[in-house]
Gaussian input, Z-matrix of N, CA and C with variables (Angstrom, degrees):
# hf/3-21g

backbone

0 1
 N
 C     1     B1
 C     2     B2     1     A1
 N     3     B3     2     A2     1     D1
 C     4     B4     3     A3     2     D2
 C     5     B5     4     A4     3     D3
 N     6     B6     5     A5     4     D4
 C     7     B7     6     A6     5     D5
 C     8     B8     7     A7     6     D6
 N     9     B9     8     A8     7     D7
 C    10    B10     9     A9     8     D8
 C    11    B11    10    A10     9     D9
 N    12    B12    11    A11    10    D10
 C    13    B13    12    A12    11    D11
 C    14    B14    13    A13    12    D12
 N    15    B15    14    A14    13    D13
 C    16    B16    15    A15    14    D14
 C    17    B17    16    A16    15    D15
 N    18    B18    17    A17    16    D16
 C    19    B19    18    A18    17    D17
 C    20    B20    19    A19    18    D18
 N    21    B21    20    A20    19    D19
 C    22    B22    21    A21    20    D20
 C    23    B23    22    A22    21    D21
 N    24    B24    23    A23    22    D22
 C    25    B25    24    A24    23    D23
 C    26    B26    25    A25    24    D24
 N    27    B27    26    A26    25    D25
 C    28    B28    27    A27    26    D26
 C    29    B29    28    A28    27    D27
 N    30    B30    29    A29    28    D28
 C    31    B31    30    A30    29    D29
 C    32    B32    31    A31    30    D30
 N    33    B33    32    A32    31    D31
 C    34    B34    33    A33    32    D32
 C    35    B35    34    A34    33    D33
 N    36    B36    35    A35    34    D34
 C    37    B37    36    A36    35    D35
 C    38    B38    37    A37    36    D36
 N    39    B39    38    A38    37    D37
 C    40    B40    39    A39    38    D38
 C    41    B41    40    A40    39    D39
 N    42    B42    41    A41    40    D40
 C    43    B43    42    A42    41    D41
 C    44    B44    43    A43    42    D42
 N    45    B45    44    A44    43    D43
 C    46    B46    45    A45    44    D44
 C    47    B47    46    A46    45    D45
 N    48    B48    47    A47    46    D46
 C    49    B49    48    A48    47    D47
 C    50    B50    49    A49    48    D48
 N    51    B51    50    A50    49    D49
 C    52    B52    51    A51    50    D50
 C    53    B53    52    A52    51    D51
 N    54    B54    53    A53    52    D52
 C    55    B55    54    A54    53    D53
 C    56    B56    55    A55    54    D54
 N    57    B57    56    A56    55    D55
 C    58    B58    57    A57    56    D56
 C    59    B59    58    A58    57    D57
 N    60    B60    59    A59    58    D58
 C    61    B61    60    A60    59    D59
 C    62    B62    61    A61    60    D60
 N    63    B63    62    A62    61    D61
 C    64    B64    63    A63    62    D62
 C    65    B65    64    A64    63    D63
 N    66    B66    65    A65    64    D64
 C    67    B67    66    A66    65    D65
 C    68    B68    67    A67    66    D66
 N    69    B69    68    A68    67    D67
 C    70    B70    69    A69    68    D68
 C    71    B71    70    A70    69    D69
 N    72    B72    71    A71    70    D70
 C    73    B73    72    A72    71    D71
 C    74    B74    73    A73    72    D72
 N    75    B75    74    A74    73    D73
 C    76    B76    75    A75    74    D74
 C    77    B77    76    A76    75    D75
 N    78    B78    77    A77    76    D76
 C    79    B79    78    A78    77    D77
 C    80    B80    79    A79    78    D78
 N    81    B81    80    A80    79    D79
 C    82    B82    81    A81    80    D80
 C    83    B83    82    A82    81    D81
 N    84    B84    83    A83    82    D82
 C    85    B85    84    A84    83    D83
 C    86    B86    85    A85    84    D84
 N    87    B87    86    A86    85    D85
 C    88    B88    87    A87    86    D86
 C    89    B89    88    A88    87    D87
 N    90    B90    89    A89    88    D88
 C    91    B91    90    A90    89    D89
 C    92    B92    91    A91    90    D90
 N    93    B93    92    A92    91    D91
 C    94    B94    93    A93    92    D92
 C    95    B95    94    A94    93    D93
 N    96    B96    95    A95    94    D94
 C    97    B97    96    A96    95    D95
 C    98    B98    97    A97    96    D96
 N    99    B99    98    A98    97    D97
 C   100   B100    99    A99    98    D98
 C   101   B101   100   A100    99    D99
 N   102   B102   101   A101   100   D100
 C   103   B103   102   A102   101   D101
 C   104   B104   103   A103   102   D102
 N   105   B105   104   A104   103   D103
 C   106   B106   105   A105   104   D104
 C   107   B107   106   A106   105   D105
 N   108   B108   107   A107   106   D106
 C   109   B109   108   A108   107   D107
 C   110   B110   109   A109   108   D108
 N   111   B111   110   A110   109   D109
 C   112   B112   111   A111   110   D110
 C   113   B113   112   A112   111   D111
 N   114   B114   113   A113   112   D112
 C   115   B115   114   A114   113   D113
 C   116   B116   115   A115   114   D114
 N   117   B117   116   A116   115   D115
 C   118   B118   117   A117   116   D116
 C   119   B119   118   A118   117   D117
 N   120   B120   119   A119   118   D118
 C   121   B121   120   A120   119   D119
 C   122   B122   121   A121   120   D120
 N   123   B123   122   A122   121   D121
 C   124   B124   123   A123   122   D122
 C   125   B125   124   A124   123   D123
 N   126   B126   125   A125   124   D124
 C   127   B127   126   A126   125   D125
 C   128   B128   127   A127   126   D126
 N   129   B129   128   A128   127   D127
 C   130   B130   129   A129   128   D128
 C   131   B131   130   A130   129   D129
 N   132   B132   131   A131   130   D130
 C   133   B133   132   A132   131   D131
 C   134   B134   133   A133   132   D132
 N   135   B135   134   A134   133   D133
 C   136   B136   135   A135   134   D134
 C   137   B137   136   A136   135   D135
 N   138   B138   137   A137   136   D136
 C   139   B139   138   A138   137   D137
 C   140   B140   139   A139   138   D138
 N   141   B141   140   A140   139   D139
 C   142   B142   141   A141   140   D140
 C   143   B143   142   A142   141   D141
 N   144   B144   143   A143   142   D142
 C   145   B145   144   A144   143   D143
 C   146   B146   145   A145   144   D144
 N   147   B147   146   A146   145   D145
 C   148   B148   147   A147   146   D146
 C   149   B149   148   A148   147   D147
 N   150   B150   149   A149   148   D148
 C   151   B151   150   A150   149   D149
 C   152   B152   151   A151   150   D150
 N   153   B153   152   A152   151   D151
 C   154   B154   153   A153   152   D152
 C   155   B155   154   A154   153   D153
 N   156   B156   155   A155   154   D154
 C   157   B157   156   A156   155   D155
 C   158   B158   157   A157   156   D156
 N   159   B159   158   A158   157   D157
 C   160   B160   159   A159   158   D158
 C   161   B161   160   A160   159   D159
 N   162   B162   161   A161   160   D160
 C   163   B163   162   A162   161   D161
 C   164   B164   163   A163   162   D162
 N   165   B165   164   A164   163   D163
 C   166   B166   165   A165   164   D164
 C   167   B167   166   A166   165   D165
 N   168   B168   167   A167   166   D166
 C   169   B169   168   A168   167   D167
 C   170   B170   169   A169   168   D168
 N   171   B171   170   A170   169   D169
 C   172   B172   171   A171   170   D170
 C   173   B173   172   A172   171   D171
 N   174   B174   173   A173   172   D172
 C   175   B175   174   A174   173   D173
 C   176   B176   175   A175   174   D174
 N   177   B177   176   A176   175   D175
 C   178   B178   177   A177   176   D176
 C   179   B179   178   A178   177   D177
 N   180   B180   179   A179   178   D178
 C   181   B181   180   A180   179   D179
 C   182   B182   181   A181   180   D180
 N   183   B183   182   A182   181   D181
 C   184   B184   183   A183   182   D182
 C   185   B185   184   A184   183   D183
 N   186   B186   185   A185   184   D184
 C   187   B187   186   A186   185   D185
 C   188   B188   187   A187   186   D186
 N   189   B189   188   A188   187   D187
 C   190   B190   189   A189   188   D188
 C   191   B191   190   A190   189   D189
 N   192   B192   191   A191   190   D190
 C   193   B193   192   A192   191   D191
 C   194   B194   193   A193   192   D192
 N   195   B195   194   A194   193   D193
 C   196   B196   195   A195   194   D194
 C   197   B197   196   A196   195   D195
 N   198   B198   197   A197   196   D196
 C   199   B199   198   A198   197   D197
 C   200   B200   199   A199   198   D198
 N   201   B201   200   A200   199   D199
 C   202   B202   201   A201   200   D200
 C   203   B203   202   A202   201   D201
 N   204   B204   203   A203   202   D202
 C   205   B205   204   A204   203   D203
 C   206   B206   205   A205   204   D204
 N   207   B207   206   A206   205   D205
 C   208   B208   207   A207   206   D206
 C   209   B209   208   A208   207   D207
 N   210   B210   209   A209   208   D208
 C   211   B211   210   A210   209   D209
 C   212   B212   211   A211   210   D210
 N   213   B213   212   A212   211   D211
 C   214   B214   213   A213   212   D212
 C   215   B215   214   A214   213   D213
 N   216   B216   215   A215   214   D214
 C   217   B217   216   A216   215   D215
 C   218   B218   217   A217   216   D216
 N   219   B219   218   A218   217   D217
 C   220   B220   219   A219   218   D218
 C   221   B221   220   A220   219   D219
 N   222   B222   221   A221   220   D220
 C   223   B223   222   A222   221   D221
 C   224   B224   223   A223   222   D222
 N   225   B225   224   A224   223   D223
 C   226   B226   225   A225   224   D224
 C   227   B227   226   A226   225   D225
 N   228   B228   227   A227   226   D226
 C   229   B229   228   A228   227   D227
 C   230   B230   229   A229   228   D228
 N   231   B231   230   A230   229   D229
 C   232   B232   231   A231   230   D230
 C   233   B233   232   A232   231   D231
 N   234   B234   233   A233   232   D232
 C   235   B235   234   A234   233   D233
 C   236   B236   235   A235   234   D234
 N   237   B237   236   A236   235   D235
 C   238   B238   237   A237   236   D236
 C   239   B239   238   A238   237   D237
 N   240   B240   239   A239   238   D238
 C   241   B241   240   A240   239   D239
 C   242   B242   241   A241   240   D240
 N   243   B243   242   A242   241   D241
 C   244   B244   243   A243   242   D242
 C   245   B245   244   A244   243   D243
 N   246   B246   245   A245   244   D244
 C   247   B247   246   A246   245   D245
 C   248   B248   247   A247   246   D246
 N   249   B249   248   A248   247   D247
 C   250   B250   249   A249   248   D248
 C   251   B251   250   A250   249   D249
 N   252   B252   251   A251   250   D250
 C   253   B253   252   A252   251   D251
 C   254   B254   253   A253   252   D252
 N   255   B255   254   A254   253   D253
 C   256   B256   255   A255   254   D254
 C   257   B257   256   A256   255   D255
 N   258   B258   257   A257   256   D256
 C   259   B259   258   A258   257   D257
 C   260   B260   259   A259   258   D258
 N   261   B261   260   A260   259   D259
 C   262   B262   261   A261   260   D260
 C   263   B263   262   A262   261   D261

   B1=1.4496
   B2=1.5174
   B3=1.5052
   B4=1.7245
   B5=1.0997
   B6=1.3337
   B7=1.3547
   B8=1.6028
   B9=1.2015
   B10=1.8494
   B11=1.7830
   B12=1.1472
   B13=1.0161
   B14=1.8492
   B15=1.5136
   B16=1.6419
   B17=1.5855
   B18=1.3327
   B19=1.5074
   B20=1.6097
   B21=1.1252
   B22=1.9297
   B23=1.5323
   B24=1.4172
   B25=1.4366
   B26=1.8035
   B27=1.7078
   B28=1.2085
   B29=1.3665
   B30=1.6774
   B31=1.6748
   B32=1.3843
   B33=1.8719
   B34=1.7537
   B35=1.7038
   B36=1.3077
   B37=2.1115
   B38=1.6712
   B39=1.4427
   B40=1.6191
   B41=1.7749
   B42=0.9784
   B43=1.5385
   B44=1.0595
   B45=1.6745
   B46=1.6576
   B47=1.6920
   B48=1.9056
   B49=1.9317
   B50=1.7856
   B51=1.1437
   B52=1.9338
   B53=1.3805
   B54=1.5170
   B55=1.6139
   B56=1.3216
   B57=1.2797
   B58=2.0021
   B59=1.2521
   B60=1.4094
   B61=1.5055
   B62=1.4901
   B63=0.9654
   B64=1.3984
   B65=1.4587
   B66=1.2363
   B67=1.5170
   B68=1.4749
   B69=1.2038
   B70=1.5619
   B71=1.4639
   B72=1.2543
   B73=1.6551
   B74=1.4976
   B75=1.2725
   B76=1.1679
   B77=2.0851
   B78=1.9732
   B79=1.3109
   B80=1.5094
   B81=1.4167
   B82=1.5883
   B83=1.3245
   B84=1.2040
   B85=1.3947
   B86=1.3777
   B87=1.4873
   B88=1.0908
   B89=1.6760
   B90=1.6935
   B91=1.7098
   B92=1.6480
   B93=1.2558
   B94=1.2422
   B95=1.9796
   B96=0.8787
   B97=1.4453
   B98=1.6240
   B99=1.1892
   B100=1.7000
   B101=1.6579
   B102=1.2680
   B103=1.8399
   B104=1.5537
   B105=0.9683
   B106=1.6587
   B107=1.6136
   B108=1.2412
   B109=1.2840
   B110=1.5469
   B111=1.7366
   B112=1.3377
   B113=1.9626
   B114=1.2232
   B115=1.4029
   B116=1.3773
   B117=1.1483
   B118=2.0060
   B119=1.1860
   B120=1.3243
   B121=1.5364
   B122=1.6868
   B123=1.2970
   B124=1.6664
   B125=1.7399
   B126=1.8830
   B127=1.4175
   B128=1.2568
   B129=1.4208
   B130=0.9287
   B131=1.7545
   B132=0.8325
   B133=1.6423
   B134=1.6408
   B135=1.6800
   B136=1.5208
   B137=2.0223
   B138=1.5017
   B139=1.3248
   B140=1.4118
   B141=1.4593
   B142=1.6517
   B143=1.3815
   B144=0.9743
   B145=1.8438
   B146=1.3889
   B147=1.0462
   B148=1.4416
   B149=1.4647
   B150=1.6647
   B151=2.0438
   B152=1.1894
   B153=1.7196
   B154=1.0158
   B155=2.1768
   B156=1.1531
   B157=1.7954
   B158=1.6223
   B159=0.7803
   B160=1.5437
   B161=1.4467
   B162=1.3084
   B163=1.5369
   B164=1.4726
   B165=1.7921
   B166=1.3384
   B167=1.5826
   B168=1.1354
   B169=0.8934
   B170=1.8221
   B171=1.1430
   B172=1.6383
   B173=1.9863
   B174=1.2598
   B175=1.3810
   B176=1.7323
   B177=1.3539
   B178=1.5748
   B179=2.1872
   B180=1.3505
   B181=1.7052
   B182=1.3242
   B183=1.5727
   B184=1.3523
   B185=1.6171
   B186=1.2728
   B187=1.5608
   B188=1.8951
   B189=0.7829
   B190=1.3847
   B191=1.4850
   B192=1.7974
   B193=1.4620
   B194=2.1464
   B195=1.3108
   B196=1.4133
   B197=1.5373
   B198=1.0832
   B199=1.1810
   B200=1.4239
   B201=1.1198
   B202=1.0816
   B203=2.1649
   B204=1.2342
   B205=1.3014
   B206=2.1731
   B207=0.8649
   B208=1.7001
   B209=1.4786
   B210=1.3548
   B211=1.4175
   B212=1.2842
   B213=1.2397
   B214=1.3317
   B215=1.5043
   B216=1.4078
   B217=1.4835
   B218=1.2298
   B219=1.4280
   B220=1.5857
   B221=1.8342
   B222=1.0795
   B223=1.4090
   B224=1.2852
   B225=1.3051
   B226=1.7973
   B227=1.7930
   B228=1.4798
   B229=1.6334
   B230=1.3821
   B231=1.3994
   B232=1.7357
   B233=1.4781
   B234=1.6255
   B235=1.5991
   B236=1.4937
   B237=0.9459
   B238=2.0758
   B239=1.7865
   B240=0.5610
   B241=1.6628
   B242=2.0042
   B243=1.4007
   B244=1.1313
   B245=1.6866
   B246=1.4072
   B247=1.4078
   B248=1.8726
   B249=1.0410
   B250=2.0399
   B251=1.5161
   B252=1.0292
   B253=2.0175
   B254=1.5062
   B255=1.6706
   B256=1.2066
   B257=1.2657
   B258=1.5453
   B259=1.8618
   B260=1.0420
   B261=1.8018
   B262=1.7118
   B263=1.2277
   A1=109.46
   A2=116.49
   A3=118.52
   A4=101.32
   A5=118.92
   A6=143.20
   A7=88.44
   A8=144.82
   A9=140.33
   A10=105.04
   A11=101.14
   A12=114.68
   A13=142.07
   A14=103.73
   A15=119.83
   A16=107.87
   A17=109.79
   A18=115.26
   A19=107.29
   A20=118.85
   A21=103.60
   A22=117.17
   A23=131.46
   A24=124.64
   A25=107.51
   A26=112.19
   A27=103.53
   A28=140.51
   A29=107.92
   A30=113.98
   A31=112.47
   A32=96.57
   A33=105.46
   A34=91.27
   A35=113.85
   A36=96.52
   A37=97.23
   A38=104.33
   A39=95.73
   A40=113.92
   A41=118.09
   A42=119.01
   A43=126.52
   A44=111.69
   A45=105.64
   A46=113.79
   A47=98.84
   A48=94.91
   A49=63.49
   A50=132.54
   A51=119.69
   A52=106.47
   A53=114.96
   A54=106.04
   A55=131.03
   A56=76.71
   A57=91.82
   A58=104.39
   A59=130.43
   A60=115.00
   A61=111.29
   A62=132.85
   A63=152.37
   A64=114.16
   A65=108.66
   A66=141.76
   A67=132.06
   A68=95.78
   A69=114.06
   A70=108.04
   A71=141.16
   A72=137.29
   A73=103.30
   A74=121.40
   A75=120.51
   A76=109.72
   A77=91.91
   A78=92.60
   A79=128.46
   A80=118.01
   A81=135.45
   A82=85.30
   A83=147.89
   A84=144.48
   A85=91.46
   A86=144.11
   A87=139.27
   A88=113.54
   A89=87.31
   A90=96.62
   A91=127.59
   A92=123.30
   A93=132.72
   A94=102.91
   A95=128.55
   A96=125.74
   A97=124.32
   A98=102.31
   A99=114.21
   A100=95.86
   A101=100.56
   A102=116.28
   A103=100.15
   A104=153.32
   A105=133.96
   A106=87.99
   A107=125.53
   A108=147.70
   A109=130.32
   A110=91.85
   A111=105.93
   A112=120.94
   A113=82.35
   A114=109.61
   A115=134.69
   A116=90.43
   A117=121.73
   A118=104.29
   A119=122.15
   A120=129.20
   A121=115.16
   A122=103.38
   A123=116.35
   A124=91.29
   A125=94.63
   A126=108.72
   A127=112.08
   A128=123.16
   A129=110.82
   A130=108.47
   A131=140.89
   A132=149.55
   A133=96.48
   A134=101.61
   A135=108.13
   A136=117.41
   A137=97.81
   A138=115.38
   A139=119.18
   A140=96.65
   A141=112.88
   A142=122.73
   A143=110.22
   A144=131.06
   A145=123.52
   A146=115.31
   A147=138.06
   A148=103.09
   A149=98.78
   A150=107.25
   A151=92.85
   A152=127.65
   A153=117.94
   A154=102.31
   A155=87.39
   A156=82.29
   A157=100.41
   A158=119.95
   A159=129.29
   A160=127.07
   A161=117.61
   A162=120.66
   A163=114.04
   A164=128.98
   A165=113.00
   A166=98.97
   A167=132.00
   A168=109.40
   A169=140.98
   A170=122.80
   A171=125.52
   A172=101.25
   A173=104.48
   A174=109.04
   A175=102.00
   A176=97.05
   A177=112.80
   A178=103.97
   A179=76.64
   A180=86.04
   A181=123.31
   A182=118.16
   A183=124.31
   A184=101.17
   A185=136.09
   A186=104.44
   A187=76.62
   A188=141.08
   A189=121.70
   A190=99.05
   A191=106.55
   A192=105.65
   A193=100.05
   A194=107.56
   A195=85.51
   A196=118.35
   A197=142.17
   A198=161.61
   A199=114.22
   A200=113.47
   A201=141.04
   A202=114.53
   A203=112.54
   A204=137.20
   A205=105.89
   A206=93.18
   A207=106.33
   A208=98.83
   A209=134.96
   A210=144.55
   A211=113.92
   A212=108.10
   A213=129.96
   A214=106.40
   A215=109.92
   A216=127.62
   A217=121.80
   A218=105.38
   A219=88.65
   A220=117.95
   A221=112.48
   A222=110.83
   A223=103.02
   A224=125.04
   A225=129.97
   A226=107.97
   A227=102.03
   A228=103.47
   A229=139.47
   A230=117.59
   A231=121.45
   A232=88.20
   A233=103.47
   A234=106.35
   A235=108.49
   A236=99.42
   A237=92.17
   A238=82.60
   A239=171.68
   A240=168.86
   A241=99.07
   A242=122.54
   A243=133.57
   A244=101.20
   A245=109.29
   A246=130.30
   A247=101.93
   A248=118.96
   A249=108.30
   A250=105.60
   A251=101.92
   A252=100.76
   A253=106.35
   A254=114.09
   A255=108.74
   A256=133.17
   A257=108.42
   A258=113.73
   A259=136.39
   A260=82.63
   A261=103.99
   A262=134.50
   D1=134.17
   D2=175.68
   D3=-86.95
   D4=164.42
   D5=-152.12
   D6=-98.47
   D7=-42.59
   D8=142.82
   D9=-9.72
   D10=-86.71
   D11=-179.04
   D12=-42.78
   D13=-26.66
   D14=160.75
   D15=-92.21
   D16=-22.73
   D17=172.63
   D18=-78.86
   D19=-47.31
   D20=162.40
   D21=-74.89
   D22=1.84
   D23=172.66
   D24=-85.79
   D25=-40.56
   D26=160.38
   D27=-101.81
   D28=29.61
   D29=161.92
   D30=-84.51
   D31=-37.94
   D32=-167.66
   D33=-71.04
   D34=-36.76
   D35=-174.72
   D36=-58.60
   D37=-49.20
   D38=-175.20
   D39=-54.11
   D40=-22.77
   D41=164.42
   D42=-72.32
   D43=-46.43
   D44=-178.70
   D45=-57.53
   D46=-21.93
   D47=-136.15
   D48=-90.69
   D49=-46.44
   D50=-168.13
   D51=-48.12
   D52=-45.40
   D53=169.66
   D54=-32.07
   D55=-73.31
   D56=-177.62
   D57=-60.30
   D58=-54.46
   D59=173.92
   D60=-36.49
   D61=-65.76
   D62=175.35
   D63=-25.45
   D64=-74.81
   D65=144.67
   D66=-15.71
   D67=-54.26
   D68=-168.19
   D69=-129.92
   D70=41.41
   D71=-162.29
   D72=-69.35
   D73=-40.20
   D74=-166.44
   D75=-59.75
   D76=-54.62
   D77=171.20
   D78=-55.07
   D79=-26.79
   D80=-157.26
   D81=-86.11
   D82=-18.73
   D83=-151.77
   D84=-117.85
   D85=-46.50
   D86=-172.40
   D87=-61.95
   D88=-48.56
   D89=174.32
   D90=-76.51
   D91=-7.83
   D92=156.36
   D93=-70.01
   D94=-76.15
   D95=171.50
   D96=-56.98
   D97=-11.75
   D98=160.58
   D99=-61.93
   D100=-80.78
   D101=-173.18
   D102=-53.99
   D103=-7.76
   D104=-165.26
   D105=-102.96
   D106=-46.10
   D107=151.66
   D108=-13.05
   D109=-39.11
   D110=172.51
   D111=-114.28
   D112=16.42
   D113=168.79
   D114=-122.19
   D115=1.94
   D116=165.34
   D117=78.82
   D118=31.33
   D119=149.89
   D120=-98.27
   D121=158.97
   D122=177.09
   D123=-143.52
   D124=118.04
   D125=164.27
   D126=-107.10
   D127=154.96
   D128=172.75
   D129=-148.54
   D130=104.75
   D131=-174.19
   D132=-43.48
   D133=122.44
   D134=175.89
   D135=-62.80
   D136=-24.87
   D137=-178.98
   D138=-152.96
   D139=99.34
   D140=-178.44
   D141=-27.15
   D142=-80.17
   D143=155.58
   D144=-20.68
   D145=-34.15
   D146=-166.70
   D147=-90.26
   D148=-52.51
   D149=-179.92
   D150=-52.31
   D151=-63.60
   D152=-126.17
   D153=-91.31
   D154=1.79
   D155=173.74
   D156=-121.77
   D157=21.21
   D158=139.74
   D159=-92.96
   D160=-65.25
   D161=149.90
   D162=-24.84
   D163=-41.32
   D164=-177.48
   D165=-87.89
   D166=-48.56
   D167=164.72
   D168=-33.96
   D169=-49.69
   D170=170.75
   D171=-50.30
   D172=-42.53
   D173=-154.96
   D174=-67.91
   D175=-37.56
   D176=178.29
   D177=-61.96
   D178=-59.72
   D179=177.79
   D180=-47.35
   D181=-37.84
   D182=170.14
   D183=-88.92
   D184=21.61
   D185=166.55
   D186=-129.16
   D187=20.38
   D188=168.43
   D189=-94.11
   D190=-58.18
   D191=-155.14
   D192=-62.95
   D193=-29.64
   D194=171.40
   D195=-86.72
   D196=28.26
   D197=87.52
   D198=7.28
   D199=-111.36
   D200=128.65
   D201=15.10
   D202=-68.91
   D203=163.52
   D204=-51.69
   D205=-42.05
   D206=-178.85
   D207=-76.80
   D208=-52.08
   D209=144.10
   D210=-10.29
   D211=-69.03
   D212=-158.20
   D213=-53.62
   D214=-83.50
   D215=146.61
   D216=-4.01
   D217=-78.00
   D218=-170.88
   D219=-71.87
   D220=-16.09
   D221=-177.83
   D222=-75.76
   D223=-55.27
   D224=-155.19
   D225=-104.74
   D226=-14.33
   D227=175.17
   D228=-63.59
   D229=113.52
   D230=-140.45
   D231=-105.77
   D232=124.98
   D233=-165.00
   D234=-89.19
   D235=8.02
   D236=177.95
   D237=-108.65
   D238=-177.60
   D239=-151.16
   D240=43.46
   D241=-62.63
   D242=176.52
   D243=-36.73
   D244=-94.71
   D245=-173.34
   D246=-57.34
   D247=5.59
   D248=160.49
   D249=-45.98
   D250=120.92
   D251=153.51
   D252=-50.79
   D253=142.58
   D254=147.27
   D255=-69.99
   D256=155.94
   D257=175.13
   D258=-160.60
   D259=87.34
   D260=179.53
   D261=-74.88

């Protein structure tokens, strides 16, 4: 596998998951305090309204800047550097 190629598997997750954040704030907010919940924490947002247009905001922020990241790449991405084998 080229190093191109794991680098577009985790821009597009960073896209799907900004969507749905985006998308879905209300749910993304339930399931963040679902899980803290199950880690013997209880969160709770001082101001509902407030989480939830912040929350769209990050979600927006993470599907632009990898956006953005996909941009990046293909314009300035030097394919003998790209296609190196890894070597761990």
């Amino acid at each position: 596998m080229d190093l191109l190629f794991i680098a577009a598997l985790f821009i597009l997750a960073g896209m799907a998951f900004g969507g749905f954040v985006y998308l879905n704030t209300a749910l993304a907010i339930k399931m963040q305090m679902k899980f803290y919940e199950k880690i013997n924490w209880r969160m709770e947002p001082v101001s509902m309204p407030k989480e939830i247009k912040n929350t769209k905001i990050m979600g927006l922020f993470l599907f632009v800047f990898c956006l953005l990241a996909i941009i990046y790449i293909k314009i300035f991405a030097v394919e003998s550097w790209v296609a190196m084998p890894c070597s761990f």
